[in-house]
VOPAGU-2260 file (C-alpha; in pm, 1 decimal, decimal comma):
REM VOPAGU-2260
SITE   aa  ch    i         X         Y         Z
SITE  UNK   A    0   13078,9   16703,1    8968,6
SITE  UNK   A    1   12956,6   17072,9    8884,5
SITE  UNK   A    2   12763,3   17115,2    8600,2
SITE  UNK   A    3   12463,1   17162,6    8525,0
SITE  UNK   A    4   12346,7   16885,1    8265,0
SITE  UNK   A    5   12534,6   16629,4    8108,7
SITE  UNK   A    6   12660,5   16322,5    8302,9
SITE  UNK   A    7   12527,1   16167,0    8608,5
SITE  UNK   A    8   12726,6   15978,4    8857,9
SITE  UNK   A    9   12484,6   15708,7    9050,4
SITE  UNK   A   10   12879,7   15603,3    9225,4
SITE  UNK   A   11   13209,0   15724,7    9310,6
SITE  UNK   A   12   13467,1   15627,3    9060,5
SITE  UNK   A   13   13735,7   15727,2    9308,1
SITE  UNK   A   14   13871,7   15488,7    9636,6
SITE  UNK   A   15   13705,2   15580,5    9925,6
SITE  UNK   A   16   13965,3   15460,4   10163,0
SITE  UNK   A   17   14229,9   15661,5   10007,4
SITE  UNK   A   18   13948,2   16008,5   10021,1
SITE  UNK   A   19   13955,8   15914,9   10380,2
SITE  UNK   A   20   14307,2   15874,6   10431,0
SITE  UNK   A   21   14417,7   16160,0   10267,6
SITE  UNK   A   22   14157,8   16418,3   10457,5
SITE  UNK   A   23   14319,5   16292,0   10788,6
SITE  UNK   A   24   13970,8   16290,0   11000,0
SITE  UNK   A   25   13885,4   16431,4   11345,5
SITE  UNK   A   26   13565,6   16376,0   11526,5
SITE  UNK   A   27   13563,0   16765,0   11527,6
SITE  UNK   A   28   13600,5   16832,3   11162,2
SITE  UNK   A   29   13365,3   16998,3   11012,9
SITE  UNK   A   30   13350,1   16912,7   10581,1
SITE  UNK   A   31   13191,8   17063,3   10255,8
SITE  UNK   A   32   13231,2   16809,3   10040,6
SITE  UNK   A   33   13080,8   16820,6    9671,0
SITE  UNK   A   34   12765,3   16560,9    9651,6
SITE  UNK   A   35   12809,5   16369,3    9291,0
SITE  UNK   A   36   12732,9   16034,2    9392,8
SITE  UNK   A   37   12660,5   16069,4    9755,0
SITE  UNK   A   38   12924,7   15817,8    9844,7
SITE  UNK   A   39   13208,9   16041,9   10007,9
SITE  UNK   A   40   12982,4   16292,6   10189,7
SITE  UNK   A   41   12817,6   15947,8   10366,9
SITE  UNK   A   42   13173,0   15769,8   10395,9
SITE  UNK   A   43   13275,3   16112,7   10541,7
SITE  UNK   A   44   12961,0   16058,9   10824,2
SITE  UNK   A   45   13130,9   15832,0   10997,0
SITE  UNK   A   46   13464,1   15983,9   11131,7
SITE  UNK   A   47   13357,8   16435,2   11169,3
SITE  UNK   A   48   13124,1   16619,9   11328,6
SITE  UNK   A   49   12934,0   16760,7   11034,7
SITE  UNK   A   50   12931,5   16717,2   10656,7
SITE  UNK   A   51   12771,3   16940,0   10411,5
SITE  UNK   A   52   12664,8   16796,2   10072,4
SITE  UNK   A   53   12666,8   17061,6    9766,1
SITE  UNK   A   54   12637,8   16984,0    9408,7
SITE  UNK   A   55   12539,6   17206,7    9109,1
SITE  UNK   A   56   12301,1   16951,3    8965,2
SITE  UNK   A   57   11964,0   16876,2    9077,4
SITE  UNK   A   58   11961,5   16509,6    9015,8
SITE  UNK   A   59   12271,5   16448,7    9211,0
SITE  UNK   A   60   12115,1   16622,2    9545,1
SITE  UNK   A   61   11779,9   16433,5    9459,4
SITE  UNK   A   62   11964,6   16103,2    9457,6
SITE  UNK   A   63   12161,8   16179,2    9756,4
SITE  UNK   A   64   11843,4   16243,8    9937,0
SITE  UNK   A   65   11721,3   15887,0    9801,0
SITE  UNK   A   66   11979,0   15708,8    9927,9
SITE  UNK   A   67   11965,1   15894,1   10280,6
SITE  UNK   A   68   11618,7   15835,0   10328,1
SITE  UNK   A   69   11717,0   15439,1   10235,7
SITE  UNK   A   70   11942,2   15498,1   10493,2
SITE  UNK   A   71   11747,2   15641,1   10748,1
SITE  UNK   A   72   11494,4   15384,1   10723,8
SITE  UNK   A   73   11769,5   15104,3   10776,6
SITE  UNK   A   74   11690,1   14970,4   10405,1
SITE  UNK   A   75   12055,6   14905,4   10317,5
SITE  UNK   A   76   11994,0   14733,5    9973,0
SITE  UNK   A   77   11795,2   15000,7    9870,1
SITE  UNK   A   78   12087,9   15189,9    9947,9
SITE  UNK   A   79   12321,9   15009,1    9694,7
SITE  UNK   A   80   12051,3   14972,7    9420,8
SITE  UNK   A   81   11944,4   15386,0    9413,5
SITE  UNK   A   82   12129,8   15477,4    9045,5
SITE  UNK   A   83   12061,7   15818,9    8858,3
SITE  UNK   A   84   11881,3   15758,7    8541,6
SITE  UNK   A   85   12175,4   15778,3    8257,5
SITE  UNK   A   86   12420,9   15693,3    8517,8
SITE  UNK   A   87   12779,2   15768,0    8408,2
SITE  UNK   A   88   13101,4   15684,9    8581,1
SITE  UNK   A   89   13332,6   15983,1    8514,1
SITE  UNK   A   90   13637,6   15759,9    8332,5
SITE  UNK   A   91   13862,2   16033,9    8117,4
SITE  UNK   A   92   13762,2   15846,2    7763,3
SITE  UNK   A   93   13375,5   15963,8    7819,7
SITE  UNK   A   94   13291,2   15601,9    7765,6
SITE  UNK   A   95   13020,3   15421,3    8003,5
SITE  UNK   A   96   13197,8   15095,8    8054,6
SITE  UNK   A   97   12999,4   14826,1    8184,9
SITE  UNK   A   98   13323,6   14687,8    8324,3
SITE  UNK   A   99   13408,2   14981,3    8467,9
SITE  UNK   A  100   13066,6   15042,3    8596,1
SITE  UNK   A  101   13068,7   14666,4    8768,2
SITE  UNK   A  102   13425,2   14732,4    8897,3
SITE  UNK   A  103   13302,1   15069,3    9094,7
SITE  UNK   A  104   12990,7   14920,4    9200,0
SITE  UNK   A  105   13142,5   14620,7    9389,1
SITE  UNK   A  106   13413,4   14854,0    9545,1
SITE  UNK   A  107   13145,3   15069,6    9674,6
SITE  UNK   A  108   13038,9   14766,6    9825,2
SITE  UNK   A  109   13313,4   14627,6    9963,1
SITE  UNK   A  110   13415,7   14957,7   10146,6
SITE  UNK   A  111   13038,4   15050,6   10319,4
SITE  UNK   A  112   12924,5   14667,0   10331,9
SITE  UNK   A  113   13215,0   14434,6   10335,0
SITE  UNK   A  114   13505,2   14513,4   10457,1
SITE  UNK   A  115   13314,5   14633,9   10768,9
SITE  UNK   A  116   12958,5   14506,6   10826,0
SITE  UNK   A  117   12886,6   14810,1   11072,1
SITE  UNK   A  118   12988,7   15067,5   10871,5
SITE  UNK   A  119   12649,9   15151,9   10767,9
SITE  UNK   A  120   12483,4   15133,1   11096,8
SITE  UNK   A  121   12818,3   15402,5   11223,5
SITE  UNK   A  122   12698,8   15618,1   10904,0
SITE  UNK   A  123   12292,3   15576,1   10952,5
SITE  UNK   A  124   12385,3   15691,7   11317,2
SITE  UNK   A  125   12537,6   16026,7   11226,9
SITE  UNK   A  126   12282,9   16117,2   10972,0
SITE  UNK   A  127   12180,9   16405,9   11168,4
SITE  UNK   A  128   12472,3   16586,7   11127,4
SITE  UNK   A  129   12445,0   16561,9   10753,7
SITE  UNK   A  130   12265,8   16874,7   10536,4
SITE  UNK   A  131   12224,7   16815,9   10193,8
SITE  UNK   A  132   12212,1   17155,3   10023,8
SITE  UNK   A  133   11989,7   17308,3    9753,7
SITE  UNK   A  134   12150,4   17282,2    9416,4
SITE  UNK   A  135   12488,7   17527,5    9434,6
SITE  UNK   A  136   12826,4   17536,8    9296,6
SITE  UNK   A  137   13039,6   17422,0    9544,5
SITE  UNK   A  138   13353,0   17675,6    9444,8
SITE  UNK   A  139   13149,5   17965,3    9480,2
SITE  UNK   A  140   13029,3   17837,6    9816,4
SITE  UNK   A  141   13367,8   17727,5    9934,6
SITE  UNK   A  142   13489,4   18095,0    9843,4
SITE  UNK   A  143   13222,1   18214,8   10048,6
SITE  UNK   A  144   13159,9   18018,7   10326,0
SITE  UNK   A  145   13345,8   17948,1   10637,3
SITE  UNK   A  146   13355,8   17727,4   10920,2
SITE  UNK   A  147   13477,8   17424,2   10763,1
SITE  UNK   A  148   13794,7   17259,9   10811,6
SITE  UNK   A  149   13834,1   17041,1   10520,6
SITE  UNK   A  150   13720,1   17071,7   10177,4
SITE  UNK   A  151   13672,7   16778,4    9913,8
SITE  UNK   A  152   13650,9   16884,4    9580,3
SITE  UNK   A  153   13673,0   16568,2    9381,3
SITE  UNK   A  154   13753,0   16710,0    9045,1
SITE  UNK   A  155   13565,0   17007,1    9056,0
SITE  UNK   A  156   13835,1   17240,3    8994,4
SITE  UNK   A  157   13860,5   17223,5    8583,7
SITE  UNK   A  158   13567,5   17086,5    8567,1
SITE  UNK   A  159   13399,6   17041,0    8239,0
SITE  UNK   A  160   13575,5   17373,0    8110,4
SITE  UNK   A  161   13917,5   17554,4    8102,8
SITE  UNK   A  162   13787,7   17867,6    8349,6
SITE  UNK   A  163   13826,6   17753,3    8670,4
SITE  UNK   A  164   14169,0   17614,9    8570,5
SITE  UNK   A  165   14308,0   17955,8    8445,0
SITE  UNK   A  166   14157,9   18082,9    8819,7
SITE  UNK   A  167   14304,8   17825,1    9018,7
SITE  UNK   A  168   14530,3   18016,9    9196,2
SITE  UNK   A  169   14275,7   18302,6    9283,4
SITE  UNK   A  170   13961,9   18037,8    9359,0
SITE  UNK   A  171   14189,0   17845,8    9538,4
SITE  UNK   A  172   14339,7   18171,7    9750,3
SITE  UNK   A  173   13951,7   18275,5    9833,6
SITE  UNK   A  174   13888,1   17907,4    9982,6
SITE  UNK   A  175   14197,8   17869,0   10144,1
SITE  UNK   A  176   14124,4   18221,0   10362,6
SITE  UNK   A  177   13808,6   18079,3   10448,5
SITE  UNK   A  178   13996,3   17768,5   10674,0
SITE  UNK   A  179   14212,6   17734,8   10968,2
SITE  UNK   A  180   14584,7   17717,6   10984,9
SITE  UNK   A  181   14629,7   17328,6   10879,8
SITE  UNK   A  182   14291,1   17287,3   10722,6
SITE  UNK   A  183   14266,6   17088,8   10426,4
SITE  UNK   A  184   14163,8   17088,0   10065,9
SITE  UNK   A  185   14111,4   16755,5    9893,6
SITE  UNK   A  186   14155,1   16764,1    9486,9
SITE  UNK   A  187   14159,9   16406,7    9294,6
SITE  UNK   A  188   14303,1   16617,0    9001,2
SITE  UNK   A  189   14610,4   16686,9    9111,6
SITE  UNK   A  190   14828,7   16589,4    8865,1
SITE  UNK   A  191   14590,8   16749,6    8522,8
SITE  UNK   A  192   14602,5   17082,4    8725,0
SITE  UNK   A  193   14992,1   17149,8    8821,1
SITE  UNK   A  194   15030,3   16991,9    8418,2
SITE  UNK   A  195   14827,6   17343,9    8365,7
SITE  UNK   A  196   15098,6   17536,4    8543,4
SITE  UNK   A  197   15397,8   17366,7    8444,9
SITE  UNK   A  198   15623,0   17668,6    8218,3
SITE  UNK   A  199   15620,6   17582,1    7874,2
SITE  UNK   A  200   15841,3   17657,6    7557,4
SITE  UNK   A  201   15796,0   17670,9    7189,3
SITE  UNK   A  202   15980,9   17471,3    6993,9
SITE  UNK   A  203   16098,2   17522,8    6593,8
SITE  UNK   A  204   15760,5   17535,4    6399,1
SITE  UNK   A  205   15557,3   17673,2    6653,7
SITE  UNK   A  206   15514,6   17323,4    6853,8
SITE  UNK   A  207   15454,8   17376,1    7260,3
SITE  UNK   A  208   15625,0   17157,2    7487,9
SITE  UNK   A  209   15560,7   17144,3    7894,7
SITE  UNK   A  210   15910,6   17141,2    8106,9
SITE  UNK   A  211   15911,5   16916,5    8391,4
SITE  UNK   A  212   16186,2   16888,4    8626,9
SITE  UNK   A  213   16517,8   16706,6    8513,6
SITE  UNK   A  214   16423,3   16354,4    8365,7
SITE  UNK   A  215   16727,6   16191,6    8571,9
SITE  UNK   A  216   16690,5   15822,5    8725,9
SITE  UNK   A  217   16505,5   15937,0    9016,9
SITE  UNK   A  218   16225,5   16097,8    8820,2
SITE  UNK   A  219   16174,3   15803,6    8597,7
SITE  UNK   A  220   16106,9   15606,6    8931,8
SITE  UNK   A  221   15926,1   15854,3    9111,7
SITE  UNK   A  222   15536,8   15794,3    9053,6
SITE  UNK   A  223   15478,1   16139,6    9286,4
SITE  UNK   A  224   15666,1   16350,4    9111,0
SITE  UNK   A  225   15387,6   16553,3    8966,0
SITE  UNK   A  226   15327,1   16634,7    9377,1
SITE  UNK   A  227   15610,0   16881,4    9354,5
SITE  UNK   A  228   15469,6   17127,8    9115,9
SITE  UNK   A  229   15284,5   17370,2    9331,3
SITE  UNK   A  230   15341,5   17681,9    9137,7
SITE  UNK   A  231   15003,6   17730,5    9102,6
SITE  UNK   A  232   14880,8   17734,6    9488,1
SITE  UNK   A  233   14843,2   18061,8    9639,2
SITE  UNK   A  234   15108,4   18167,6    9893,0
SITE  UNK   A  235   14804,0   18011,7   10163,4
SITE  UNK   A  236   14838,2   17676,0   10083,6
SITE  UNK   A  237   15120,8   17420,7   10046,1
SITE  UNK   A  238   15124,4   17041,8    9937,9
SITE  UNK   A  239   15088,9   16835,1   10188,5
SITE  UNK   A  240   15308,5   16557,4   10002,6
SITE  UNK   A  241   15267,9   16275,4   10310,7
SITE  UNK   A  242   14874,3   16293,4   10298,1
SITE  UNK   A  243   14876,7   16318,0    9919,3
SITE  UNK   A  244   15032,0   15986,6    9922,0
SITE  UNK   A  245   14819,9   15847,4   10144,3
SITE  UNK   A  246   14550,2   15924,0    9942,3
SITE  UNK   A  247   14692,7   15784,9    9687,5
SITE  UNK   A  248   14750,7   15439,7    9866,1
SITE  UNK   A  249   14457,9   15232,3    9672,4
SITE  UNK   A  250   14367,7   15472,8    9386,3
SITE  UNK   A  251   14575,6   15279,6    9084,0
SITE  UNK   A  252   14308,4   15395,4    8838,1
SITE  UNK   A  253   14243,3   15750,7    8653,2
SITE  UNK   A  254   14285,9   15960,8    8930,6
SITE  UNK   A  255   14614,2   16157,1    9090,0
SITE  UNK   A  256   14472,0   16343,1    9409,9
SITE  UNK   A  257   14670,5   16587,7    9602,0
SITE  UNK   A  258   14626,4   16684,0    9934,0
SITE  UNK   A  259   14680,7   17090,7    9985,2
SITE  UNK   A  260   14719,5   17222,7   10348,3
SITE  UNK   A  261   14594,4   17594,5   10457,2
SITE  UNK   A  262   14971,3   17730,8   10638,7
SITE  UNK   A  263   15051,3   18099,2   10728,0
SITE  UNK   A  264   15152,5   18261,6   10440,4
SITE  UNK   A  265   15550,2   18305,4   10431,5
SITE  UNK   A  266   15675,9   18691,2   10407,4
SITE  UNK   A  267   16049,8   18812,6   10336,9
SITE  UNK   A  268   16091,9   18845,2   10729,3
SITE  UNK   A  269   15967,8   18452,9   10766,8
SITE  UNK   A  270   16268,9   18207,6   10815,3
């Protein structure tokens, strides 16, 4: 999320175990991670070294402080009931569906509560190494900052407006210098961004039409296929198609992520 009024997410609307599979953790990984709900940056506690939480809106950095200090204090239902006032749960129609609501809220729950009863004490442990950053925009301080390793972005990138999409290539360039060789970038918008990219001609009467690749039997079966459009990453990154899948291993809803992995850039010497 990274805007500064409008909607307010009290709850990830993406799968957390496919955010974690996808980002490939080490305990010596050190993440920025946009705050929206809260949920990844705490889900992300429990497997690195050190997460940083930034988020353009003030109410999204007050709530995550809520529900660390809920946390903190061992008060795990206060954890789950913490909402932002006009809580909204991101799906593309711009409708707040209370089935849709109820649907995140319980998978929420299964992943931090559920499917592992001491998850939450793991996550409560490593609060320390959590920092929870005055209200920023997390592209500017990816492009700035350094010392991270992997970077989730959600759906930051296009955002709520068409700029940061026609600067993909250059925003993502500037973040990409500041990681390691095989650091990562995490973007659940994978498939809305390369649709940016894809070339494009117009057609009798002025009508545009996006070219994909060759509609042949193996494109009408392959549910990836939007994973090999990378025209628009800068010569510093590459898709990293294996953990894009893997990200994509529980995530059947709204969302097409794409992993993108920081490699030497190639010259006309490199074979």
């Amino acid at each position: 999320m990274n805007q500064t009024s409008g909607l307010r997410y009290s709850y990830t609307n993406e799968d957390l175990r496919g955010i974690i599979l996808g980002l490939d953790f080490s305990p010596e990984d050190s993440v920025l991670a946009v705050a929206g709900s809260g949920d990844q940056a705490f889900a992300f506690l429990e497997f690195t070294r050190q997460v940083k939480a930034v988020d353009i809106v003030p109410e999204q950095i007050e709530l995550m402080r809520q529900k660390a200090e809920a946390l903190r204090i061992g008060d795990y239902d206060e954890f789950f009931k913490v909402e932002a006032t006009g809580s909204y749960d991101g799906n593309l129609s711009g409708s707040h569906s209370p089935e849709f609501s109820e649907f995140n809220r319980h998978r929420r729950r299964m992943y931090f509560a559920e499917d592992d009863p001491q998850r939450l004490e793991r996550v409560r442990a490593n609060l320390d190494n959590l920092v929870i950053a005055e209200p920023a925009d997390i592209l500017k301080v990816a492009q700035t900052e350094s010392g991270f390793s992997k970077i989730y972005l959600s759906n930051v990138l296009g955002y709520g407006d068409g700029i940061s999409y026609a600067n993909a290539t250059e925003i993502l360039g500037n973040i990409a210098r500041n990681l390691p060789i095989d650091g990562l970038i995490y973007v659940a918008n994978h498939e809305r961004i390369s649709d940016r990219f894809k070339p494009s001609i117009v057609l009798r009467g002025g009508i545009e039409n996006k070219i994909g690749n060759s509609m042949d039997l193996y494109d009408m079966l392959d549910k990836d296929k939007d994973l090999r459009e990378s025209s628009f990453l800068p010569p510093e990154l590459e898709v990293d198609r294996a953990l894009s899948k893997a990200a994509r291993t529980y995530d059947k809803g709204i969302w097409k992520p794409a992993v993108y992995r920081r490699i030497e850039p190639k010259t006309p010497f490199t074979f």
